[in-house]
N, C-alpha and C positions, 0 to 999 in steps of 0.2 A: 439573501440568496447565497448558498454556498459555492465556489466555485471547485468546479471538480474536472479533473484531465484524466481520460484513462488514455494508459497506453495498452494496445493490443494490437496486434496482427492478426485476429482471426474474428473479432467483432462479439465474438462469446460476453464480453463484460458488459459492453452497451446493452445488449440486447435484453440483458437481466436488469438489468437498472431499472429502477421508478423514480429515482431523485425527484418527486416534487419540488421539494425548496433547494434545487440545486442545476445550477446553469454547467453543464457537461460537455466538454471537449475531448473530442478522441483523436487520437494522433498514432499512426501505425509504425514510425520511426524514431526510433529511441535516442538520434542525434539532434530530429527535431524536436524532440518530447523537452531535452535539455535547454533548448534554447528558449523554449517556451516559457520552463517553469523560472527560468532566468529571469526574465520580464516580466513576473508576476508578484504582487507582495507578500500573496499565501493562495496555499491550491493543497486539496485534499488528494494525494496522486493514488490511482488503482493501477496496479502495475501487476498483469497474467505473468505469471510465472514462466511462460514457453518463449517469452520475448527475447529471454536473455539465459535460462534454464542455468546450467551450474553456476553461470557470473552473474546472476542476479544480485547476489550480497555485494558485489562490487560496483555494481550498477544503481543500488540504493547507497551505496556512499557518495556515488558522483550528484544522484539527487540531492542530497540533504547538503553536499558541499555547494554545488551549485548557487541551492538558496534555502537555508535553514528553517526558515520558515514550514517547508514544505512538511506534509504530515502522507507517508507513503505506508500502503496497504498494499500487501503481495495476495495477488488472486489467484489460483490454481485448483486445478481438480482433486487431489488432496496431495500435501506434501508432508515426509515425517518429522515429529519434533527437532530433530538438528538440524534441518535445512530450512523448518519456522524461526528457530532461535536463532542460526545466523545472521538470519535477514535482520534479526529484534535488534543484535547487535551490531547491524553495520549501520542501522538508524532509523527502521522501518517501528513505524509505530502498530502497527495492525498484519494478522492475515485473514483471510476468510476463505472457507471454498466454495468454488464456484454452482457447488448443488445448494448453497443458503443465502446464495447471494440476493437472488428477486427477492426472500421473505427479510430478510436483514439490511436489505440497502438502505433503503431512510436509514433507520438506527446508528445506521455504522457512520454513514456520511454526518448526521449531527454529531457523534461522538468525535467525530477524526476533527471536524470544524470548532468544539469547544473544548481540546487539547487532549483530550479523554485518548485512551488506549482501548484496540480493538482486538483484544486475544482473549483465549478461554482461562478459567483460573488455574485448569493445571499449566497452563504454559506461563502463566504469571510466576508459580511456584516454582518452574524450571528454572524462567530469568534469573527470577530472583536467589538460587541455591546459586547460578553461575556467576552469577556477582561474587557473593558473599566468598567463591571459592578462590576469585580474584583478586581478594583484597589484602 
C-alpha cells in the first residue's frame, strides 16, 4: 500500500484520484500537512498548486527538509516550464496537471513510491540543461 497525503484546499485532487493500491490522506492546511509528513517514514505528497501559488517552491523545500524521504508532486491546472522547474529544484520530484490527473494517477502514485520521477521528457531535458549550466 502506498501511502499518499494530498494537500489541497479545494478538494479538486482527491476527487480525481483512484489510488487503488494507495491509502490517501488529505489535509487542507499546509502547517498541518508539515506536521503530518514529520511523523511519517515516506509519503508520496500531491501538493495543488493554488495552496501556496508563487511560494510553493518554498513550501516544497520546507517538505523535503521536514522529512527527506518525502517524494512531492505539484498538481495544478497548467503551470509554465519555470514555475515546473522551480518546483524540480527546490525538491519536488514530479508535476502533473490536473486535467490528467484521474487517467495517470495509479501510474504516477507507483512511480513517486518506487523513487521514479514524474515529469515529461522535455522538462527532463530542461533539468537537465539547468544543471549542467550550473556546474
Amino acid at each position: 500500500m502506498i501511502d499518499a497525503l494530498v494537500i489541497d484546499t479545494t478538494d479538486q485532487i482527491t476527487s480525481l484520484l483512484l489510488g487503488d493500491n494507495a491509502c490517501i490522506q488529505t489535509i487542507d492546511d499546509e502547517v498541518k500537512a508539515l506536521n503530518v509528513i514529520d511523523n511519517v517514514a515516506s509519503v508520496v505528497v500531491l501538493l495543488h498548486y493554488n495552496v501556496r501559488k508563487e511560494q510553493t517552491e518554498e513550501y516544497v523545500k520546507l517538505i523535503v527538509n521536514t522529512n527527506a524521504k518525502s517524494k512531492v508532486v505539484v498538481i495544478a491546472d497548467k503551470l509554465d516550464e519555470e514555475t515546473v522547474l522551480a518546483c524540480l529544484l527546490a525538491g519536488a520530484q514530479g508535476y502533473q496537471s490536473l486535467s490528467g490527473l484521474k487517467q495517470y494517477s495509479n501510474k504516477l502514485l507507483a512511480a513517486m513510491n518506487a523513487g521514479e520521477a514524474w515529469i515529461t521528457r522535455r522538462m527532463t531535458s530542461t533539468l537537465l540543461e539547468t544543471l549542467r549550466a550550473h556546474k
